[in-house]
Structures are given as structure tokens and as C-alpha cells.
C-alpha positions in Angstrom: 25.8 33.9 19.3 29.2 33.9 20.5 31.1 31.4 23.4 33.1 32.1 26.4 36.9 31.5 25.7 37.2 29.4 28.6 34.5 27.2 27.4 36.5 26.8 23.7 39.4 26.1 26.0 37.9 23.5 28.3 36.5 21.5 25.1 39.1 21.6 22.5 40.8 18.8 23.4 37.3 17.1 23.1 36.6 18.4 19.9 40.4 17.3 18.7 39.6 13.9 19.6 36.5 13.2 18.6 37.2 14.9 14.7 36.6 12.4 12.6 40.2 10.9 11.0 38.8 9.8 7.7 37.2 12.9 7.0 40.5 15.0 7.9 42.3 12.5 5.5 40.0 13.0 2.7 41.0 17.1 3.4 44.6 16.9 3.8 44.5 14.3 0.9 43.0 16.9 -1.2 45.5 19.7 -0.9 48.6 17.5 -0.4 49.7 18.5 -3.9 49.0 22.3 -3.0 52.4 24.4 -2.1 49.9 27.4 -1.3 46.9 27.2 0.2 44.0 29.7 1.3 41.5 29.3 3.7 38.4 30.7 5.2 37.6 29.4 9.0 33.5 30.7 9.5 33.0 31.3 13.6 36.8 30.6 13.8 36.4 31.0 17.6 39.7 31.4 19.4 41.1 29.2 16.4 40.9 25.6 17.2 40.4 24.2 13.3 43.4 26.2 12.8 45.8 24.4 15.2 44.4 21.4 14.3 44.7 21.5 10.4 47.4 23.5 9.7 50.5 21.3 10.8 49.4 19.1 8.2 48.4 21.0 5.4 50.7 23.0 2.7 54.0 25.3 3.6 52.0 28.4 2.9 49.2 28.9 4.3 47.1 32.3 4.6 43.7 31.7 6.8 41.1 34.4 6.9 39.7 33.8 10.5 36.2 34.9 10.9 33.6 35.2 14.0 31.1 38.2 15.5 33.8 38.2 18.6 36.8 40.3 18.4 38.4 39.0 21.6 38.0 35.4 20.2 40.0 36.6 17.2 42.8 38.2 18.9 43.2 34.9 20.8 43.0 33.2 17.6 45.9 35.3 15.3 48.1 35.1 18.6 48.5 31.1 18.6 48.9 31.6 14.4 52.2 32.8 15.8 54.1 29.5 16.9 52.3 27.8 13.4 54.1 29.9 10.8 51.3 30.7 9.3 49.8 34.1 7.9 46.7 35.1 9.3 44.1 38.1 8.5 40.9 38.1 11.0 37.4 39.1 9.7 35.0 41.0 12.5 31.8 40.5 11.1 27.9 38.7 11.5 28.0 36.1 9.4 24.1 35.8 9.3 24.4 39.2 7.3 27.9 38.8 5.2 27.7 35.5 4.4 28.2 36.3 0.8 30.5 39.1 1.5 33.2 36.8 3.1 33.1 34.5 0.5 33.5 36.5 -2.1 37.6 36.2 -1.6 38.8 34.3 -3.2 40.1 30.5 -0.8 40.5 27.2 -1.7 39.3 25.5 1.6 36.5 26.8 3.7 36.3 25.8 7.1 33.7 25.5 10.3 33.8 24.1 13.5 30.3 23.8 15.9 28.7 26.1 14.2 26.4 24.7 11.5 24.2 23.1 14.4 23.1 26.9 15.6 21.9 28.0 11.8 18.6 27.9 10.0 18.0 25.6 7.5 18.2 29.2 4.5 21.6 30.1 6.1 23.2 26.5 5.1 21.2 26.8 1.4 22.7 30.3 1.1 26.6 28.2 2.2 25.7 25.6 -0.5 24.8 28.3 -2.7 27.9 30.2 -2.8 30.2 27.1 -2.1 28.5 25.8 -5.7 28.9 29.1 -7.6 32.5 29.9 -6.3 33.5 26.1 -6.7 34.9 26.2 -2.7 35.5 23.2 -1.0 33.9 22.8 2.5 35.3 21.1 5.4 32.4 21.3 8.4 33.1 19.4 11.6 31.6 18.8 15.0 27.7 19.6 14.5 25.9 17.9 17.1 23.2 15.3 15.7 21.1 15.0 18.8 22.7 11.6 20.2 23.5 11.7 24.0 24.6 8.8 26.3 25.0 9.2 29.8 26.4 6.6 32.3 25.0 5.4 35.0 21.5 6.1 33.6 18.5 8.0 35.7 14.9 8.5 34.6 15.0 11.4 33.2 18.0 11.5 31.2 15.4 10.7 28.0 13.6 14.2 28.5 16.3 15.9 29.6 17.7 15.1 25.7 14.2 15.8 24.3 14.5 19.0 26.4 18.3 19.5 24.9 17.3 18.9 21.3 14.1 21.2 22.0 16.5 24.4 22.6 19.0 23.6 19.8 16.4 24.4 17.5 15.6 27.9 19.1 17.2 31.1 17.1 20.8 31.5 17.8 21.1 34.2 15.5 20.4 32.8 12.5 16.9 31.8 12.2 15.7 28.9 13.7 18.4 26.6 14.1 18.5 23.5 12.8 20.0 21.9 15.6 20.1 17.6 15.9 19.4 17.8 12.1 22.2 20.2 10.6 24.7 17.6 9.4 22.1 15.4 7.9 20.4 18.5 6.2 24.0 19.9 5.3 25.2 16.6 3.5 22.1 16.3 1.2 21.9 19.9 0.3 25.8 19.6 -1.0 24.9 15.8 -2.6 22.0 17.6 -4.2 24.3 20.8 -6.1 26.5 17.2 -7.3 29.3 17.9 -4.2 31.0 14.3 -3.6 30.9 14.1 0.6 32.7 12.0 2.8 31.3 12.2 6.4 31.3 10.2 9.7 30.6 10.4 13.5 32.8 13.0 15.3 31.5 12.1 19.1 32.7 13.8 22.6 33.6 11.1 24.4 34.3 12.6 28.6 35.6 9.5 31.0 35.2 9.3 34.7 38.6 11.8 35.0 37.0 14.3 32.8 35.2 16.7 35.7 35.2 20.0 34.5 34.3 19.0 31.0 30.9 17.3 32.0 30.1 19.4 35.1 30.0 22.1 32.3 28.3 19.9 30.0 25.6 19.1 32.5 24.9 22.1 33.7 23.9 23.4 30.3 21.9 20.9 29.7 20.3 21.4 32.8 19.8 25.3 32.4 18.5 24.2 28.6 15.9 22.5 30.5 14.7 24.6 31.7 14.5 27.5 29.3 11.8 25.1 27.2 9.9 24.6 30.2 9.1 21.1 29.5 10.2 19.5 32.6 9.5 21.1 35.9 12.5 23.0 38.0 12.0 20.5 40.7 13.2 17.7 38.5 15.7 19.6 36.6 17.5 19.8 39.8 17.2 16.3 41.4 18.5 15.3 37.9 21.6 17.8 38.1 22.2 17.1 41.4 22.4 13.2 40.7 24.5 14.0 37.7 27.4 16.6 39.3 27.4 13.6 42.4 28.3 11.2 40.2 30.9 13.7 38.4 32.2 14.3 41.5 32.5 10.4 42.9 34.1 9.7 39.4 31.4 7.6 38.1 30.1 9.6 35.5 30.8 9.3 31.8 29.2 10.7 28.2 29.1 10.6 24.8 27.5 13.4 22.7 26.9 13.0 19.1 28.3 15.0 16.6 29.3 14.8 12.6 31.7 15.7 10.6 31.8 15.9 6.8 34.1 17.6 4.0 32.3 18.4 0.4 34.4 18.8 -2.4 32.9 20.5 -6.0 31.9 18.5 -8.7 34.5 19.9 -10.9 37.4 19.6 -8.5 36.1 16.0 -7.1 
């Protein structure tokens, strides 16, 4: 599964915002003594997690960018340009070569949105190799299934259920596990003896933000009605409602996501 670039564009200063500080402090805290660090970004995207981290982490820095998109990773080594940073990008399906892109050796791994969209086996198989390969795992923004949505209408409720329905559909991956990946994620790491610090890492769009929740919206609406649990007629009295009250600037949401870095027992 792979995401338009103008989508990654239109959220990233969402998804800059809402990262969780106290989990990116417990990151940068662990590598502040690091002079040289390697890291491997899984679904890199067009690179967001590396503009966000690497001002802040160690003078040397080599990133091994991965993702199934190779026009996403062209965008991504070109902004590596203005960060002084040395970049290599990895064309591959990480739902087959997992283990293969792990096997190089990193200090830091990295993920952004992604966890979310994989099966339940995919994140044992991360836990797996993160154990044996003592890898430290930074994982942010993997939506937990909470939505708020202001002003309310009736069928914001199954709208959600509708929402939370399709994350769990195969992405690529398996079934996905959707709402519960972070949750899931967290306990598997806790489980191999991984200390984890985690903490809410929400979207927050105000009354200005337009394009971001007429975007939003519409997904949701179109996720509607691929599970076929509410009926077209509503899905579009509901979207219609919503995108007016985008429009009149009296719309805002919050969408629930978490983030959480695990660090290997013998490096915690």
C-alpha cells in the first residue's frame, strides 16, 4: 500500500505536531552520547521522520530510507540534501524483506503510519528481529481508533465503527491490525523484556485547517462505504454536513494515534 505525495505533504505538519515530545525525548536522549549514528526508516514515505529527527540527533548520520514507492524515495533523498545527512534508499516490499532490511547493521530503527496497516505476524516478525539484532525501535503515529468530530451529527458513531471496520482489511500485509496496532506493538516488545515509553500522538485539525479535514472526511466517507455497513444515502447526507461545516469554518477533529520507542533489554 503506498500514499499519494500530496497527501504526505498535506499531513506532515499534522503528524509533526501531534508526535509525542516525551517519546522523541526518550530517542534523542538515547543517542545523545552517539557521534555516529545509523538508521533504518521502514515505509519512509517521502521522508517525514527524517526531517523531523535528524536536526536533533548525532553529527553523522547515515539513514537507509525504505518504502515499495520509488517516487516517494526520490522525494525523500532530495530534502536529505539541505540536512547534511547521508542517505541510501531501499526499493523493496517490506511484507516480503522484512528480515532482509534488517539484516544491516543500524542502531535506530524507525516508522511512521505504518504499523496500523500490518497484521498482527508482520509486527511479531519486527519484534522478532528487533530482539535478535538488539535494534532499538522508534514507531510513531499509528492510529488507535479514537475520533472526535465537532459539531457532532448522528452518525458520526458508525461512521468510526465503519472507519475502524476497513483499518482492519489487508493493506498488504495480512489483515491489518488497525485501531489495535500500538497496543498490540507495546506488549509484544514488553513481552521479549524491551523497556517502552509511549503516549498519545493525536491529529488535532482547527476550524482553519480545510484541506486537511476535507481530505480526512472524505476518506472516511469513501471507507464507508467500501464495508457496506451504512447505506450510500447516509454516507452522503453525512459528508455533505461535514464538507459544509469545513467550508463555514466550524468544523474541527481530533484522530487518535500513538506513539512509542522500545529500547533492548541489554541496551535499556
Amino acid at each position: 500500500m503506498s500514499f499519494s505525495a500530496e497527501w504526505l505533504s498535506l499531513r506532515e505538519r499534522f503528524d509533526m505536531r501531534a508526535r509525542n515530545p516525551v517519546v522523541m525525548n526518550a530517542v534523542f536522549g538515547a543517542f545523545r552520547n552517539k557521534q555516529r549514528l545509523r538508521i533504518t526508516d521502514l515505509g519512509c514515505g517521502s521522508g517525514s521522520t527524517l526531517r523531523t529527527l535528524s536536526p536533533k540527533l548525532a553529527a553523522q548520520q547515515n539513514w537507509r530510507l525504505v518504502d515499495y514507492d520509488n517516487a516517494l524515495l526520490e522525494r525523500a533523498a532530495d530534502s536529505a540534501a539541505a540536512l547534511n545527512v547521508h542517505v541510501e534508499t531501499v526499493a523493496t516490499d517490506l511484507n516480503r524483506e522484512l528480515e532482509q532490511v534488517l539484516d544491516r547493521l543500524a542502531d535506530l530503527v524507525t516508522t511512521s503510519a505504518l504499523l496500523d496497516l500490518v497484521s498482527e505476524r508482520w509486527i511479531e516478525r519486527l519484534v522478532d528481529e528487533a530482539a535478535k539484532r538488539k535494534l532499538s525501535v522508534y514507531a510513531a503515529l499509528s492510529y488507535d481508533g479514537r475520533i472526535e468530530m465537532t459539531p457532532p451529527h448522528p452518525l458520526d458513531e458508525a461512521v468510526v465503527h465503519a472507519v475502524n471496520l476497513h483499518q482492519c482489511g489487508d493493506k498488504g500485509f495480512g489483515q491489518a491490525l488497525g485501531p489495535r496496532a500500538a497496543e498490540t506493538s507495546i506488549a509484544k516488545f514488553m513481552q521479549r523484556g524491551f523497556s517502552v515509553v509511549h503516549g498519545p500522538a493525536d491529529w488535532t485539525a482547527f476550524e482553519q485547517d480545510r484541506a486537511f479535514q476535507r481530505e480526512i472526511v472524505g476518506g472516511w466517507a469513501q471507507a464507508a462505504q467500501d464495508t457496506s455497513v451504512i447505506t450510500a444515502k447516509d454516507i452522503s447526507g453525512w459528508l455533505s454536513f461535514r464538507q459544509n461545516e469545513i467550508a463555514d469554518g466550524r468544523s474541527s477533529l481530533l484522530v487518535g494515534h500513538v506513539d512509542f520507542f522500545a529500547v533492548p533489554p541489554s541496551v535499556a
